[in-house]
BARODREN-777562 format. One line per 4 residues: number of its first residue (from 1); their letters; for each residue x, z, y of C-alpha. Coordinates in steps of 0.25 Angstrom, whole numbers, plus 5000, padded with zeros to 4 digits. Layout:
NUM> A> X,Z,Y ~ ...
//
This chain:
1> XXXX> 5165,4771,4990 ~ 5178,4769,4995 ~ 5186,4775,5008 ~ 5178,4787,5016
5> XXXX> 5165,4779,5020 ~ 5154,4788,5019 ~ 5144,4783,5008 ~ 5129,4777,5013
9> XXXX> 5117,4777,5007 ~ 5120,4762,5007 ~ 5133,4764,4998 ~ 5124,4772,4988
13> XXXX> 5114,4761,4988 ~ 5124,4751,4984 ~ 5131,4759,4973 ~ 5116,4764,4968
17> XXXX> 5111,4748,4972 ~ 5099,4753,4977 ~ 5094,4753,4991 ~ 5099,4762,5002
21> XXXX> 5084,4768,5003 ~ 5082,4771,4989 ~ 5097,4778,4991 ~ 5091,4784,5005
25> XXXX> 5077,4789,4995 ~ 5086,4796,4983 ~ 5093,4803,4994 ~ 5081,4808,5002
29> XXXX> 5074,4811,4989 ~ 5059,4812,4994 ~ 5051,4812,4981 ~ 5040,4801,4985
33> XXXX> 5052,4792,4988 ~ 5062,4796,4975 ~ 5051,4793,4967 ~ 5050,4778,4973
37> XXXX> 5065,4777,4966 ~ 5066,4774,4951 ~ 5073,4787,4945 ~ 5085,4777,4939
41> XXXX> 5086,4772,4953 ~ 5088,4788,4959 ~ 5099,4791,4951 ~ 5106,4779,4953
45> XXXX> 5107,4783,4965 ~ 5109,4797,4964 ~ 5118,4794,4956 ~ 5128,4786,4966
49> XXXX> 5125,4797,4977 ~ 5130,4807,4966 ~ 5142,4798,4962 ~ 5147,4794,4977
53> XXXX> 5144,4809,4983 ~ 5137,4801,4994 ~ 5130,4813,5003 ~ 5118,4807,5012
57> XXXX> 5121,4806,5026 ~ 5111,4818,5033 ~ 5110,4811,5046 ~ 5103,4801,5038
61> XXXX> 5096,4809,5028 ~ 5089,4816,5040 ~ 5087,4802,5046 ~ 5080,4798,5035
65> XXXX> 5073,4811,5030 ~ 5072,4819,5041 ~ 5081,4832,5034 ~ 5095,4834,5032
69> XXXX> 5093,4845,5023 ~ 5102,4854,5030 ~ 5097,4869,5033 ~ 5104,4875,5046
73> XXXX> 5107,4889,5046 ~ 5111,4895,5060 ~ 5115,4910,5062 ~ 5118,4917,5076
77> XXXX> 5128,4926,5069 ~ 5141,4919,5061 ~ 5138,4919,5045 ~ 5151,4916,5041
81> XXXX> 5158,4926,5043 ~ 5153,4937,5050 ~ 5149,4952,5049 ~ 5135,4948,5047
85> XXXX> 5140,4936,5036 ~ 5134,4945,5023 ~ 5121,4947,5031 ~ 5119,4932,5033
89> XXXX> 5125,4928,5019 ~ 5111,4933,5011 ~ 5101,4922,5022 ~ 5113,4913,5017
93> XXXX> 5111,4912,5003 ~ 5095,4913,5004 ~ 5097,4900,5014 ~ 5107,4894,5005
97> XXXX> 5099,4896,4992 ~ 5085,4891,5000 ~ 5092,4878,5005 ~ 5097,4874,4993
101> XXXX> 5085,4875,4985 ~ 5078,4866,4998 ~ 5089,4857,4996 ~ 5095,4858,5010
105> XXXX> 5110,4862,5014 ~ 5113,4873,5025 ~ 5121,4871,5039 ~ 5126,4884,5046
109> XXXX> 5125,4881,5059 ~ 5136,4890,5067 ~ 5130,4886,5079 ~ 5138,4886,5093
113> XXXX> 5137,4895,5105 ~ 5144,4903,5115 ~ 5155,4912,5110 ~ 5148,4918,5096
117> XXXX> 5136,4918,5099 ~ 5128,4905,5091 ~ 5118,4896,5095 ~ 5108,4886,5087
121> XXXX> 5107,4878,5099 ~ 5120,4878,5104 ~ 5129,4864,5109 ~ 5132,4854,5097
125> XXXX> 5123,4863,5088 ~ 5120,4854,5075 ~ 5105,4862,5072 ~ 5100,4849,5068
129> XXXX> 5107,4845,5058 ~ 5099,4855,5048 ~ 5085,4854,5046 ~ 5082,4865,5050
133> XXXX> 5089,4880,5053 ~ 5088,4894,5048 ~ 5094,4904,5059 ~ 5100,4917,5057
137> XXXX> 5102,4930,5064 ~ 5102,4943,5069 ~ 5097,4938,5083 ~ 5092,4926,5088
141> XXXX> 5095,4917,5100 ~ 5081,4920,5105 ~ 5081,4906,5113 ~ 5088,4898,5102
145> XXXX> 5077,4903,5092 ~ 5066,4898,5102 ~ 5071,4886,5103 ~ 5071,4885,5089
149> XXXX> 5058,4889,5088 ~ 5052,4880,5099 ~ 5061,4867,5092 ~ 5056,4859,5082
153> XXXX> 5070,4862,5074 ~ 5065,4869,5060 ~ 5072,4884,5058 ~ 5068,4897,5051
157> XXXX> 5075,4910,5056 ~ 5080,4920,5046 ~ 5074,4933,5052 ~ 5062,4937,5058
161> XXXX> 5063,4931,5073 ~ 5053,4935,5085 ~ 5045,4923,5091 ~ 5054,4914,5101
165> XXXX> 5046,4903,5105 ~ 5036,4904,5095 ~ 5038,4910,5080 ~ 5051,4909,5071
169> XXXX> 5051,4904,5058 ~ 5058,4914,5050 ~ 5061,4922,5038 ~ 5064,4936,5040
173> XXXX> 5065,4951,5034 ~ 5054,4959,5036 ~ 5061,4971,5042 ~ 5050,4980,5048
177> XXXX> 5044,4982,5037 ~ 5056,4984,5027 ~ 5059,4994,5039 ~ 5048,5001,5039
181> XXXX> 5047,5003,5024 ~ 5060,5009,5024 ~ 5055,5021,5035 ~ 5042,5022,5029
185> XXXX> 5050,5024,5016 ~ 5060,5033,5023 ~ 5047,5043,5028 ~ 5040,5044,5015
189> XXXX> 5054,5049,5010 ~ 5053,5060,5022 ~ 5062,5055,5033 ~ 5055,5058,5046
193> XXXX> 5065,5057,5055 ~ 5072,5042,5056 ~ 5083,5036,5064 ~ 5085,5023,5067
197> XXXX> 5099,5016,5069 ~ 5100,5003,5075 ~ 5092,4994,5085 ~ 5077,4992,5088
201> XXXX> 5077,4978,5094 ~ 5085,4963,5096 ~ 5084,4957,5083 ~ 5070,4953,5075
205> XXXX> 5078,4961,5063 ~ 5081,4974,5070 ~ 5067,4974,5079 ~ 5060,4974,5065
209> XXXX> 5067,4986,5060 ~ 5065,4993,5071 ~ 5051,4990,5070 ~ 5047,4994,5057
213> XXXX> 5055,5004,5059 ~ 5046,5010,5073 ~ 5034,5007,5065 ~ 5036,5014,5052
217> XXXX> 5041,5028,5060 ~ 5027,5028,5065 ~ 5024,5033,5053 ~ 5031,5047,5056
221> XXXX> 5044,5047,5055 ~ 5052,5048,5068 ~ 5064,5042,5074 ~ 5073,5053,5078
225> XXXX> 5085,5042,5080 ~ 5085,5027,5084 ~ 5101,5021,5086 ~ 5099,5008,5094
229> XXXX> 5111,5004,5096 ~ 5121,5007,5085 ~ 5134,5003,5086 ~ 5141,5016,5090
233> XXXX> 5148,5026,5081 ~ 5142,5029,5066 ~ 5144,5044,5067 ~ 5138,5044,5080
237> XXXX> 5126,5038,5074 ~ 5126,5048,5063 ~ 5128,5058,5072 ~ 5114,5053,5080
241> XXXX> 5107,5054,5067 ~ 5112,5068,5062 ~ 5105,5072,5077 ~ 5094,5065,5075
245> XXXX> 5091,5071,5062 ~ 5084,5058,5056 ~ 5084,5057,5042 ~ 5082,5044,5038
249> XXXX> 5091,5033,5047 ~ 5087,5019,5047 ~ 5100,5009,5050 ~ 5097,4996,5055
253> XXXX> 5110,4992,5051 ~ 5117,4994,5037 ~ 5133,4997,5043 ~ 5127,5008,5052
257> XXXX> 5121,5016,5042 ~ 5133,5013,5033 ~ 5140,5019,5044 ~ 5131,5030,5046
261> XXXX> 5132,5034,5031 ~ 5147,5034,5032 ~ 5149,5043,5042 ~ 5138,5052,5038
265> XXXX> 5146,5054,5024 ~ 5158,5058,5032 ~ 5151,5068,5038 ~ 5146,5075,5026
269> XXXX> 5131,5068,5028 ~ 5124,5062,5017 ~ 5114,5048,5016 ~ 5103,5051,5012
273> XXXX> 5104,5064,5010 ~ 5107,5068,5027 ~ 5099,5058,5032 ~ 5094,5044,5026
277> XXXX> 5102,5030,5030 ~ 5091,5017,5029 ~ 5097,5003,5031 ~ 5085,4993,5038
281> XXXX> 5091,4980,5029 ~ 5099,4977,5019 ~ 5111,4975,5027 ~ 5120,4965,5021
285> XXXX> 5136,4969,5026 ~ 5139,4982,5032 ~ 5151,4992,5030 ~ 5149,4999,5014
289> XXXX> 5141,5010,5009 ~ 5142,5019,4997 ~ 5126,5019,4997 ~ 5114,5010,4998
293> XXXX> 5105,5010,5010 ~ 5091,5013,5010 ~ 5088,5000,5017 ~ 5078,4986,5014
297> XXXX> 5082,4973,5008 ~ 5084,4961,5019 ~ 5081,4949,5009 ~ 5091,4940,5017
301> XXXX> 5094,4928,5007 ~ 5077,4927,5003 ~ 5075,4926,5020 ~ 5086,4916,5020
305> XXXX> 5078,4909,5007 ~ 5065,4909,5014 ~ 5070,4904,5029 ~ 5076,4893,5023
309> XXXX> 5065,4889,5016 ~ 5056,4892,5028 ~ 5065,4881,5036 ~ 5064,4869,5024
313> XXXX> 5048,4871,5026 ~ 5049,4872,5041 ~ 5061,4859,5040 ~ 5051,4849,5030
317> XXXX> 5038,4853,5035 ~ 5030,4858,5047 ~ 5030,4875,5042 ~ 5023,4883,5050
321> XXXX> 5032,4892,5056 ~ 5032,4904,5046 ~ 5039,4920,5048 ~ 5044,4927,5033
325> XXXX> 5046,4942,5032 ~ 5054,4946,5020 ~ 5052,4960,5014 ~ 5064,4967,5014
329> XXXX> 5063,4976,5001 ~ 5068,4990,5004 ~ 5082,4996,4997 ~ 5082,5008,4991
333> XXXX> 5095,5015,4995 ~ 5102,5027,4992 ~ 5101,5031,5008 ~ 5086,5035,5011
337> XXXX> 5083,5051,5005 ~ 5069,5057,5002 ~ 5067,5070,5012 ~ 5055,5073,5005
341> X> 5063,5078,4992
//
């Protein structure tokens, strides 16, 4: 077609000569419909869609179909870049993969808000463009994911998330119980004295370590050390350890026990040897370690398979809402030692 005029599904029409609703049922491709359509007669017409590069209109397409086929993925933390962006890169790729396998495309939605801080529902947000959305996040807007919840707007959140106006659709890691397992683990090898570095409450993801944390210290083992709030010096928390005389140190976050490890060795100490050094995740960015952490595997691309997934069944038919908790294998590690020999 000459000039800069957008093609039509009348223009295809006329080039396949054709109608413009045999064009409009090629393009939605229902089965019922396509096999209405004599085979010569589809790829005549593919063929011109092909030949021209004509892309249907999804304004239209979602006029006539009900579905752009787009997939929105919104996260309260910047993806790209960011000091979390190799955290968030593995739900990417599992997105990615699962939405090309449904046959949809992706929008990132950057959202909009005060300052830095993001908002689905902020002014001029375009959420309805997709389909549907799969959020992401350390923390939740708590009043942005009831809304979402008590809306008829189809979403699946990517971690476990605590009721808001009824129950979240959601893919998570199972967390407690990869948690527990690792101080069960760490007490059958003779470590009776545990400390515990990092918080005990805000997010779903740190409130279920601590958990299966608490539970599994039932058992026997005693907490002669718990480090809320981390952020201070890492000799400083070394030093709390050394005077705690724990044994085995559970990390909720990767950098600190990096940072731990490191001074430790300056000082003459030795992990696993001194004391043992467990990582509650598989972290994915932190500073670098001579060693592997005795930690558990977070399966971030196969929740971010199964979310998307989740969202498709919940965007083309009435799902029930439904709750996933992956197992999160444990990792060996060079950094957990056997008191018992």
């Amino acid at each position: 077609m000459a000039g800069t005029k957008r093609l039509t599904q009348h223009d295809i029409a006329k080039l396949a000569g054709v109608s413009q609703a045999t064009v409009s049922l090629v393009l939605n491709g229902a089965p019922t419909a396509l096999a209405r359509i004599p085979q010569e007669t589809r790829e005549r017409v593919q063929h011109v869609i092909r030949t021209t590069g004509y892309v249907a209109d999804p304004i239209a397409r979602r006029m006539a179909k009900g579905l752009n086929r787009i997939l929105g993925v919104f996260t309260y933390e910047p993806a790209f870049p960011s000091a979390q962006a190799d955290f968030f890169t593995p739900f990417l790729l599992g997105i990615e993969e699962e939405a090309q396998a449904q046959n949809y495309d992706l929008l990132l939605l950057t959202g909009a808000g005060v300052g830095r801080e993001r908002k689905i529902f902020a002014d001029g947000n375009r959420l309805r463009i997709a389909d549907g959305c799969l959020v992401l996040g350390r923390e939740f807007d708590r009043e942005e994911l009831k809304r979402l919840v008590t809306g008829d707007y189809p979403f699946v959140a990517i971690g476990r998330r605590e009721d808001a106006g009824g129950p979240v659709p959601y893919v998570g890691g199972d967390y407690a119980n990869a948690t527990r397992a690792l101080v069960e683990k760490a007490w059958a090898l003779g470590h009776e004295k545990l400390a515990y570095v990092g918080p005990s409450g805000s997010a779903e993801s740190v409130i279920d370590r601590w958990r299966g944390f608490a539970e599994a210290i039932t058992a026997g083992a005693e907490l002669v050390l718990h480090l809320d709030e981390v952020g201070g010096a890492a000799d400083e928390t070394l030093d709390a350890i050394v005077a705690s005389g724990a044994t085995a140190v559970f990390f909720v976050e990767l950098a600190d026990a990096v940072r731990v490890e490191a001074v430790a060795r300056a000082r003459g100490l030795s992990v696993p040897d001194d004391f043992s050094a467990i990582v509650l995740g598989s972290h994915v960015r932190a500073e670098r370690s001579h060693m592997q952490f005795t930690a558990f595997d977070i399966p971030r691309e196969e929740m971010g398979r199964q979310a998307t997934a989740m969202l498709v069944r919940r965007i083309e038919g009435d799902a029930p809402v439904e709750q996933i908790l992956l197992t999160c294998e444990p990792v060996e590690g060079q950094t957990l030692a056997n008191k018992r020999t």
